[in-house]
C-alpha positions as CSV (number, residue, x, y, z in Angstrom):
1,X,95.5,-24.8,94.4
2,X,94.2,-27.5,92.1
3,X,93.0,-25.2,89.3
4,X,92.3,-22.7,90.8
5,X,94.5,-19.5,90.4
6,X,96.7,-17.7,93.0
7,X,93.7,-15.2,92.3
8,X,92.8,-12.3,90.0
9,X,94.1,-8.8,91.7
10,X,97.8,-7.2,91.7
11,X,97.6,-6.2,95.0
12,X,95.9,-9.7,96.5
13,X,99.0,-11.7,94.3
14,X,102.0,-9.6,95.8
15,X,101.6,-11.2,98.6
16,X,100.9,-14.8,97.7
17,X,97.2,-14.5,98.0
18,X,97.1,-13.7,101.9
19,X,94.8,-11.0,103.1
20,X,92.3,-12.3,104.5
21,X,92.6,-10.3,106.9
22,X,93.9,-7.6,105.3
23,X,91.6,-6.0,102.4
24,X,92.8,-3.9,99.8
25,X,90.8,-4.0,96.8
26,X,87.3,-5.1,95.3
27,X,88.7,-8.5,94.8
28,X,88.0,-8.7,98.5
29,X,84.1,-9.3,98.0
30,X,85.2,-12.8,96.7
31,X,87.9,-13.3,99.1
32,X,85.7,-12.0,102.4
33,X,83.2,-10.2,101.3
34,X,83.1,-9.3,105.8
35,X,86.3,-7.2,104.9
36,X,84.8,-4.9,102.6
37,X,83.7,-2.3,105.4
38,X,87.3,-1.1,105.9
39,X,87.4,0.0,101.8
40,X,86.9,3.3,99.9
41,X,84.7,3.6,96.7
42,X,86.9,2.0,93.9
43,X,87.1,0.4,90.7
44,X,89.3,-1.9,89.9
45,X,91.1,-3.4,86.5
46,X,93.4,-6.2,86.5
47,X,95.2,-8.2,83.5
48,X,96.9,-11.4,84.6
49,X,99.4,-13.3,82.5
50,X,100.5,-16.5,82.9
51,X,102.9,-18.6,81.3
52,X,103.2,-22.4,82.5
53,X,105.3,-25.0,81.4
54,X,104.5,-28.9,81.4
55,X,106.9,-31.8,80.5
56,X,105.3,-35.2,80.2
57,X,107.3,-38.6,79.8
58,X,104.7,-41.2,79.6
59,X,106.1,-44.6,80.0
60,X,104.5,-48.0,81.3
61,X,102.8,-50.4,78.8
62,X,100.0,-47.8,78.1
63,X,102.2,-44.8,77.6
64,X,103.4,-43.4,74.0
65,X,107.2,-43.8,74.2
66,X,107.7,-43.6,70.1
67,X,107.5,-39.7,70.3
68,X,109.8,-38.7,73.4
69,X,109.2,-36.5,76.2
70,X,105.7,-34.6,74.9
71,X,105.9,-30.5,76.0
72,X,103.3,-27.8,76.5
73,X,103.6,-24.3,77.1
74,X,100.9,-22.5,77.3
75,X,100.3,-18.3,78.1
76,X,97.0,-17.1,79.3
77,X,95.7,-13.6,79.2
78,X,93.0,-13.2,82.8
79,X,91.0,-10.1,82.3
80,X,88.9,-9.2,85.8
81,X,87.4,-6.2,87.2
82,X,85.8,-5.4,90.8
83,X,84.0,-2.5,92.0
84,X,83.2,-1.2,95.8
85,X,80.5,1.3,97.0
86,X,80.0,2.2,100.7
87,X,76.7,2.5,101.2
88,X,74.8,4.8,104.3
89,X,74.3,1.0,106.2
90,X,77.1,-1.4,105.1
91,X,79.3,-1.8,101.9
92,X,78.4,-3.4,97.9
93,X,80.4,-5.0,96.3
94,X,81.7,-7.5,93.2
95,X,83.1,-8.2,89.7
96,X,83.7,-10.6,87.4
97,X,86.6,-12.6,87.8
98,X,88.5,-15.6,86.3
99,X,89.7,-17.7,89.8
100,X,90.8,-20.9,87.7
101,X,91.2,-22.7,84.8
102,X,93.1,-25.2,83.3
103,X,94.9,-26.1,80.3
104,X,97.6,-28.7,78.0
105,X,98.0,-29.1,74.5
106,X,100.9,-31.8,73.7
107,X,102.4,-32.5,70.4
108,X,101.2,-36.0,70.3
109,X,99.2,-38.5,72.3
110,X,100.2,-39.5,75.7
111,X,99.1,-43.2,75.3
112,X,100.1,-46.0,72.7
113,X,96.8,-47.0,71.7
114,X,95.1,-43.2,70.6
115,X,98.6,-43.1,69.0
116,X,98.5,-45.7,66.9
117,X,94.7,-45.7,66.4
118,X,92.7,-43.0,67.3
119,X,94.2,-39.9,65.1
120,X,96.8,-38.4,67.6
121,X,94.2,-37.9,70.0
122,X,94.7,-37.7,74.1
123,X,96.6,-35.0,74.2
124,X,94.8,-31.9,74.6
125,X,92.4,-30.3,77.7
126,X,91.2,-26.6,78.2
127,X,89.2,-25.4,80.9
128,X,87.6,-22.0,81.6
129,X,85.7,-20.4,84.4
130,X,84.3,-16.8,84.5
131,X,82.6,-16.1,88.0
132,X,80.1,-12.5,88.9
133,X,80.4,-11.7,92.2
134,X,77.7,-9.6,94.3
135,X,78.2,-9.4,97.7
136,X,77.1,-6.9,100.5
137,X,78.9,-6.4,104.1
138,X,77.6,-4.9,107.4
139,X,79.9,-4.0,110.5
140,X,78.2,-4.7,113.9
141,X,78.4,-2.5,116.5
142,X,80.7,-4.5,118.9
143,X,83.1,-4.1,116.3
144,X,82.7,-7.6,114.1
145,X,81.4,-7.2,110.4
146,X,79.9,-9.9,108.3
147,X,79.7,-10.6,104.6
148,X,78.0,-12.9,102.1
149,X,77.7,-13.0,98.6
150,X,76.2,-14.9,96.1
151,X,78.6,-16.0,93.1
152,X,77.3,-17.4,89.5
153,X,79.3,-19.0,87.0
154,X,79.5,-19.6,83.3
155,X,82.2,-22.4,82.2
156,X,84.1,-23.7,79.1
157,X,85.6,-27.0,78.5
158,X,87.0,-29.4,75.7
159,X,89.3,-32.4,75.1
160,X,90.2,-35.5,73.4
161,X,91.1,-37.1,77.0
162,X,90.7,-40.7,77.3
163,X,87.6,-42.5,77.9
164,X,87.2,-45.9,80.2
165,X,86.9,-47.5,76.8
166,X,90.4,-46.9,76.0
167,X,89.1,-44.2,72.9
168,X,89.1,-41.0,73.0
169,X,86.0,-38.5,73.6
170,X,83.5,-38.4,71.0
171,X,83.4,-34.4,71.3
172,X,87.2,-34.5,70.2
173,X,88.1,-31.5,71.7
174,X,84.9,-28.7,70.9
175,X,83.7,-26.7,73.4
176,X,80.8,-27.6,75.8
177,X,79.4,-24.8,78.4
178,X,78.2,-24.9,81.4
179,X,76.1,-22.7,84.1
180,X,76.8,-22.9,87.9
181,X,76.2,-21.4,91.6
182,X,77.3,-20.9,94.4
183,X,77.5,-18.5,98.1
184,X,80.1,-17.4,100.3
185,X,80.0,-16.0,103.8
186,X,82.8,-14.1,105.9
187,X,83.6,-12.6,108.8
188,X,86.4,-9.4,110.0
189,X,87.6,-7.6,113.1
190,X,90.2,-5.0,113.4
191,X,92.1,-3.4,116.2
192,X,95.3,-0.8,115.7
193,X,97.8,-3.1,115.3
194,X,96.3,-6.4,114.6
195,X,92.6,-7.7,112.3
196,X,91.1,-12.0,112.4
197,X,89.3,-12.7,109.2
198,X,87.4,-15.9,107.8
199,X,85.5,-17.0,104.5
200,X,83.8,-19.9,103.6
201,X,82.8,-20.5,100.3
202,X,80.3,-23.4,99.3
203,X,80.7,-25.9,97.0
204,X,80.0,-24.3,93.3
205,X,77.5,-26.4,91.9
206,X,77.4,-26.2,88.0
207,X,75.5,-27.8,85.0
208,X,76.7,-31.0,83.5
209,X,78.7,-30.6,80.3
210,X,76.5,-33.0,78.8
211,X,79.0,-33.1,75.4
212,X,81.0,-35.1,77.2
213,X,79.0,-37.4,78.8
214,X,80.9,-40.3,77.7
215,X,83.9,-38.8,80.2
216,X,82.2,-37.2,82.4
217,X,80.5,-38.9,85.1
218,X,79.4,-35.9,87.1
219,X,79.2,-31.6,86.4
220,X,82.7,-30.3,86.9
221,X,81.7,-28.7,90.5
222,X,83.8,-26.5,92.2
223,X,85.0,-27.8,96.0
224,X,84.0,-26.0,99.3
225,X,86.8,-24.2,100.8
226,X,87.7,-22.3,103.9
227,X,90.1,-19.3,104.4
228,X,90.9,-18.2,107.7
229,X,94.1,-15.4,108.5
230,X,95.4,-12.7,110.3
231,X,97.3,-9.2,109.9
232,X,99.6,-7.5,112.0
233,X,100.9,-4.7,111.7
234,X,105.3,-5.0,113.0
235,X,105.7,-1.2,112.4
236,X,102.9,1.0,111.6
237,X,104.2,0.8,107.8
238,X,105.3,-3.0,107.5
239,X,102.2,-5.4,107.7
240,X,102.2,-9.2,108.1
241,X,99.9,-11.4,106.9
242,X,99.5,-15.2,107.8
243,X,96.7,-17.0,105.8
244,X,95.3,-20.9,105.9
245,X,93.2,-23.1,103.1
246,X,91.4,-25.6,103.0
247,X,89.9,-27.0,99.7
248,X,87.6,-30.0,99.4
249,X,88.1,-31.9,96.3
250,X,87.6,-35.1,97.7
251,X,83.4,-34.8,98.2
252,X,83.6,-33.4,94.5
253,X,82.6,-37.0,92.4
254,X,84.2,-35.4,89.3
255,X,87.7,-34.7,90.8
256,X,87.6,-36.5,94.3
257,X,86.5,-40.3,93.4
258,X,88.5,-42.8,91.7
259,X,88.1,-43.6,88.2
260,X,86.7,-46.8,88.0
261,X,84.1,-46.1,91.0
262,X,83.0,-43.0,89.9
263,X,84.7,-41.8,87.3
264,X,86.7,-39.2,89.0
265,X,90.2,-38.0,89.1
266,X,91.1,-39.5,92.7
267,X,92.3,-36.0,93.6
268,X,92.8,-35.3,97.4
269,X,92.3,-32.3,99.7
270,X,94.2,-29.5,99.9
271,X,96.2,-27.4,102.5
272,X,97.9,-24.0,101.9
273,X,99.8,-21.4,104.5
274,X,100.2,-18.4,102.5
275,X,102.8,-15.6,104.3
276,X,102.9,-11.9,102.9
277,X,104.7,-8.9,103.9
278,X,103.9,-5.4,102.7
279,X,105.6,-2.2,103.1
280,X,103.9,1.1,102.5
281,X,107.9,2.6,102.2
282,X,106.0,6.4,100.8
283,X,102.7,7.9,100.6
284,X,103.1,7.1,97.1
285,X,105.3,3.8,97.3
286,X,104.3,0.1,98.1
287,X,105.8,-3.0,97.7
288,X,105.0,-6.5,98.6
289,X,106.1,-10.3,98.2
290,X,104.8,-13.5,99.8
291,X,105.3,-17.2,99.8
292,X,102.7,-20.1,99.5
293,X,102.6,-23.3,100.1
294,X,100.2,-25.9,99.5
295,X,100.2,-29.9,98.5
296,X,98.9,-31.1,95.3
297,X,96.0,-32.8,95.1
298,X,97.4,-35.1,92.9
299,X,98.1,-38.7,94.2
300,X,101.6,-40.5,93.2
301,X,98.7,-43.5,92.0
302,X,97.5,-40.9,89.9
303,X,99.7,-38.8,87.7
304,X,99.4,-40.8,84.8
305,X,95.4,-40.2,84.7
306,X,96.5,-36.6,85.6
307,X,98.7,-35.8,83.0
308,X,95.8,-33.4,81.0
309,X,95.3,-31.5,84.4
310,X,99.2,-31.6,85.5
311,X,98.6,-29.0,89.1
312,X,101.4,-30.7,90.6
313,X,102.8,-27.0,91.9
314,X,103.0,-26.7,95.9
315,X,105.7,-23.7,96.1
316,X,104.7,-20.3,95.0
317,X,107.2,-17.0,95.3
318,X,105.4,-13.6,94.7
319,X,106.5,-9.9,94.8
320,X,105.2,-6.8,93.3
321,X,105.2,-2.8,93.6
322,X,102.1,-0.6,93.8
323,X,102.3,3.7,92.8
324,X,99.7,5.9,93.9
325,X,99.7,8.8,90.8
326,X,97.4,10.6,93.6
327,X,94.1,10.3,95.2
328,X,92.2,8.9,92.7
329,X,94.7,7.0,90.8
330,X,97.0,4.3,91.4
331,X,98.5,1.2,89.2
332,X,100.4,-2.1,90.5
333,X,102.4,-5.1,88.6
334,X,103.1,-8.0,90.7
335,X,104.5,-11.4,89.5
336,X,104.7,-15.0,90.8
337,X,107.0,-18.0,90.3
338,X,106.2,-21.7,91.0
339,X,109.8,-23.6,91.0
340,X,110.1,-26.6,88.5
341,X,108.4,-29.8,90.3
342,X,107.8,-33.4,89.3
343,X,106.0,-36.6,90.4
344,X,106.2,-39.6,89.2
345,X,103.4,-42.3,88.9
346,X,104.1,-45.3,91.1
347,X,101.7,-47.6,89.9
348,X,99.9,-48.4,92.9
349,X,96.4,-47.6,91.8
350,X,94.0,-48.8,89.5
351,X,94.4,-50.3,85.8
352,X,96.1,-47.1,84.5
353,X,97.8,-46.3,87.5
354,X,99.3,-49.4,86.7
355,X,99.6,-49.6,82.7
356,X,100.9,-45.7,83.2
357,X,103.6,-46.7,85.7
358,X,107.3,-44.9,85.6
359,X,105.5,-41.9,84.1
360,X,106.9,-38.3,85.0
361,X,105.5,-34.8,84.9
362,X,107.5,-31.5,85.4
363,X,106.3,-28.5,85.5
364,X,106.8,-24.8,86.2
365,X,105.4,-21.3,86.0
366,X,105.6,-18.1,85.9
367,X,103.2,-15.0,85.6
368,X,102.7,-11.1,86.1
369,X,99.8,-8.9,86.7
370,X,98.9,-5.6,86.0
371,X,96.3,-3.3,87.8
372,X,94.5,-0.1,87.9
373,X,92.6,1.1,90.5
374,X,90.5,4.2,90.4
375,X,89.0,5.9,93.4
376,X,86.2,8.6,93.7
């Protein structure tokens, strides 16, 4: 989903990040904070692992041909934690969590000019966003609950990307920091067999990482997006979940516009259908899996711009197991894969759409995650 993660919770992951509908844990307050009435008092600990692979081939007139294909494999460590607490009216809850991020670091330069003349640079681009959650949900007496919470931001970034003037960024890769905020809103309903649920969240608006102004046209905001689902339950153990979203990126100048009318990304909108099954198979034993699928934002005019934020993945394959040691404690490992993809740049866009053309990414992923919930 553009950079943003499949999420930050064991139990939310096993099932490709459906659930909407369906809560389970206090990562729930930033996925519909609404859904929250239906939870005990918990805590929540998660550690998520990821390991991505990223094959560039730049060709074209601009692209650096005299070192090969470039490769970068990268592993991030995700830390998060979440906590719920019924209250006499309603239901608190929150956490900090890590919901995307992005990062490369090639070998060598992707284009023959930093190559040659600008120190190897052009190769390299790190992004990091940590994200508090508060949020507070109320169930109405004909049976609908509502949610909303407020959500602020602290975010990292560095690179030696390319400029419009064909030279690299005169921060060369330090980091710059960032502040940003934003709300979300949700509603819930369930029945016996069967619960609706819906969240929006705003657009994240953020600080400008002023560093990097020579790059940077606009603060690396976060899009508006919209997450509507359903559960059912098939047997009264075995529960299906059906999930849609929507993510704006095009109204987002930094990552929505084109490059040389605003200095963006040209990065389109996005659609997901997530599908998750989960059996409950003992009191103690769960398990889970899911699929995902959602386009890249990523144009075929743009991959050569693209190739320092390469989300070209649209298939995502999840499963996991959860063990309740008893009433208080219980632990979860889930894991994801996103098949090997590619795109190639047709050179259809702008200048380095066209200078960039013939030029491939692959990529693929993989990645576990490791909970611990505690209930009292």
């Amino acid at each position: 989903e553009g950079i943003f993660l499949m999420g930050n919770d064991a139990i939310q992951l096993g099932r490709a990040s459906s659930g909407v509908a369906s809560p389970r844990s206090s990562y729930w307050s930033y996925m519909n904070p609404a859904s929250m009435v239906d939870l005990e008092r918990r805590m929540d600990i998660n550690l998520y692992a990821i390991s991505d692979t990223f094959k560039l081939k730049p060709r074209g007139v601009l692209g650096n041909r005299l070192d090969g294909d470039l490769v970068s494999d990268e592993f991030f460590m995700v830390p998060s934690t979440g906590i719920i607490l019924p209250l006499k009216k309603g239901t608190l809850g929150g956490g900090i969590f890590a919901p995307c991020g992005s990062g490369v670091e090639y070998p060598h330069s992707r284009n023959i000019i930093s190559r040659l003349f600008s120190g190897n640079g052009d190769r390299r681009l790190a992004y990091q966003h940590v994200r508090g959650v508060l949020a507070y949900a109320r169930e109405l007496d004909n049976g609908w609950a509502l949610g909303a919470g407020l959500h602020l931001s602290v975010s990292r970034f560095r690179t030696d990307h390319l400029t419009l003037g064909l030279s690299t960024a005169s921060y060369d890769n330090q980091w710059d920091t960032a502040f940003g905020a934003g709300v979300s809103v949700g509603a819930y309903r369930h029945w016996d067999r069967f619960a609706v649920g819906a969240s929006y969240m705003s657009r994240h608006w953020s600080s400008g990482m002023d560093k990097y102004d020579d790059l940077l046209s606009a603060p690396l905001d976060m899009p508006r997006s919209l997450q509507a689902g359903i559960a059912y339950k098939l047997m009264p153990t075995l529960e299906l979940t059906v999930d849609y979203k929507w993510l704006q990126w095009r109204r987002v100048r930094s990552y929505g516009s084109p490059i040389f009318r605003g200095g963006g990304f040209g990065w389109t909108n996005q659609n997901s259908v997530k599908l998750g099954l989960e059996w409950q198979a003992t009191p103690k034993w769960t398990f889970m899996t899911g699929y995902a699928y959602n386009n890249t934002p990523i144009r075929s005019n743009g991959v050569f711009l693209a190739s320092l934020t390469p989300v070209i993945f649209e298939h995502h394959i999840t499963g996991g197991v959860s063990f309740a040691i008893n009433e208080k404690h219980a632990v979860h490992l889930t894991g994801g894969w996103a098949p090997k993809t590619s795109m190639k740049e047709n050179g259809d866009g702008d200048l380095l759409s066209l200078l960039g053309k013939g030029t491939e990414i692959e990529a693929s992923a993989i990645s576990a995650l490791l909970g611990y919930t505690y209930k009292w």
